[in-house]
C-alpha positions as CSV (number, residue, x, y, z in Angstrom):
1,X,20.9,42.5,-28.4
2,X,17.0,41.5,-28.3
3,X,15.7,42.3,-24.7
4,X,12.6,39.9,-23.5
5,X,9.5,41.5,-21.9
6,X,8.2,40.6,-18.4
7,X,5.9,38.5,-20.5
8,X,7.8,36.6,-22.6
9,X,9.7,35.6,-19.6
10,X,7.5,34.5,-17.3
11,X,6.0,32.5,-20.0
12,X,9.4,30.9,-20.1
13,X,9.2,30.2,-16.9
14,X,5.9,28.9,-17.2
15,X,6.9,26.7,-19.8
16,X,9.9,25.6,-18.1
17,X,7.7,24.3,-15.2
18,X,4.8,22.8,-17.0
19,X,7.6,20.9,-19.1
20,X,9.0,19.7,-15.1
21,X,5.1,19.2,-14.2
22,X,4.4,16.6,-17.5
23,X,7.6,14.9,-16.7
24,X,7.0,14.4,-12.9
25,X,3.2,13.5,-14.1
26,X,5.0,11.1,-16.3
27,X,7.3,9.6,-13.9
28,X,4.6,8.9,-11.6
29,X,2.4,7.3,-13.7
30,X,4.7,5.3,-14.6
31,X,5.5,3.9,-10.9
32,X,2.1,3.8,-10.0
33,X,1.2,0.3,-10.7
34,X,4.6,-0.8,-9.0
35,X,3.7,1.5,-5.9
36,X,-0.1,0.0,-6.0
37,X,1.0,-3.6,-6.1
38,X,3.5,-2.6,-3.1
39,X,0.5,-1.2,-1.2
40,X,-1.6,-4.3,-2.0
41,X,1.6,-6.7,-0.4
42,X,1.7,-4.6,2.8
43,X,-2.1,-4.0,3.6
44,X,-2.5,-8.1,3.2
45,X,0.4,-8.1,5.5
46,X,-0.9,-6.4,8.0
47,X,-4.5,-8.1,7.4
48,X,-2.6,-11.6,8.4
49,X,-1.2,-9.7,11.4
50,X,-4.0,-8.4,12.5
51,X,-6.0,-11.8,12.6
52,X,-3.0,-13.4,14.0
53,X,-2.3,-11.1,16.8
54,X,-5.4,-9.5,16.9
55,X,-3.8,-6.1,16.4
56,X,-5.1,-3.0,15.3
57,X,-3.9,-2.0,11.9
58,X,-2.1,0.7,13.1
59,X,0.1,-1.8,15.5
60,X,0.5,-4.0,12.5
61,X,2.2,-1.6,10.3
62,X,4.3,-1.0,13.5
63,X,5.2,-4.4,13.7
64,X,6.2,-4.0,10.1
65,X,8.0,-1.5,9.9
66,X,9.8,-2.6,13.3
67,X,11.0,-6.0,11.6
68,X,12.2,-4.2,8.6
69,X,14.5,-1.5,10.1
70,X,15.7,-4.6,12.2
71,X,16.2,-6.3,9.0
72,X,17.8,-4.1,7.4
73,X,14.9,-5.1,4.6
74,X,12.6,-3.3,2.7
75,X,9.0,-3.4,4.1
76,X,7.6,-5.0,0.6
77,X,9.9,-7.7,0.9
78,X,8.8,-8.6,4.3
79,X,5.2,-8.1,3.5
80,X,5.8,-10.0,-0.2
81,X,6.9,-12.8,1.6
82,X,4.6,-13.3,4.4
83,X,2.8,-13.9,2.1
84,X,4.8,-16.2,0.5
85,X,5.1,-18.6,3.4
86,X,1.6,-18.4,5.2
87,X,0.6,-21.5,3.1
88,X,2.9,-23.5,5.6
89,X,0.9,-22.3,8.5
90,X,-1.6,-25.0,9.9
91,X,-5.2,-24.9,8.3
92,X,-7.6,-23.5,10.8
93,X,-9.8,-25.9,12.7
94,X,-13.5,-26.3,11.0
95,X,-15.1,-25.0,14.1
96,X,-13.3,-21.6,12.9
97,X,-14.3,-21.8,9.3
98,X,-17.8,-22.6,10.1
99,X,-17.9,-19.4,12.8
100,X,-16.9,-17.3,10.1
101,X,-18.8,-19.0,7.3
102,X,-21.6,-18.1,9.6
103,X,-20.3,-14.1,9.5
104,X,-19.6,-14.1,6.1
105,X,-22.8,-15.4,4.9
106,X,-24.9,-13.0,7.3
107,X,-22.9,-9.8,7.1
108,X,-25.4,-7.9,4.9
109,X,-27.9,-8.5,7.8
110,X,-26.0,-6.4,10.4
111,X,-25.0,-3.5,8.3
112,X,-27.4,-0.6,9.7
113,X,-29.6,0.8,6.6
């Protein structure tokens, strides 16, 4: 019977865990654009929250994550269709969109250089 040096085993065992570190890598990469589209759902979430309640960010992932444990429903879904249904909230008034146009249009003259 052939007895393996320390060597040989620890690269082994080195092997063993870069094969586990490629796979994980793998498995990951593969999710990402699922877990990036997710991300994208809840941050526009809590962007409507925000303006609605005028909340911090913070409070609007609270408020999030409240109504899903509540729910029983995954925090994506919530967020996803928030989304969904804010086209059957009123339209602003034009007072509103013209404030903001206002922002919008002179942002760059506020930003300190």
């Amino acid at each position: 019977m052939r007895t393996l040096g320390s060597g040989a085993m620890e690269s082994t065992k080195s092997g063993r865990s870069g094969t586990l570190i490629r796979a994980e890598h793998e498995a990951l990469e593969a999710r990402m654009p699922e877990v990036v589209e997710a991300r994208a759902a809840i941050e526009q979430a809590k962007g409507v929250l925000m303006r609605m309640y005028r909340i911090s960010d913070e409070q609007a992932f609270k408020l999030l994550v409240w109504r899903s444990q509540e729910t029983n429903t995954k925090l994506r879904a919530l967020a996803e269709q928030l989304l969904r249904e804010l086209p059957n909230v009123p339209p602003v008034e034009p007072g509103t969109v013209s404030a903001f146009d206002h922002i919008l249009l002179t942002l760059h003259e506020r930003i300190p250089r």
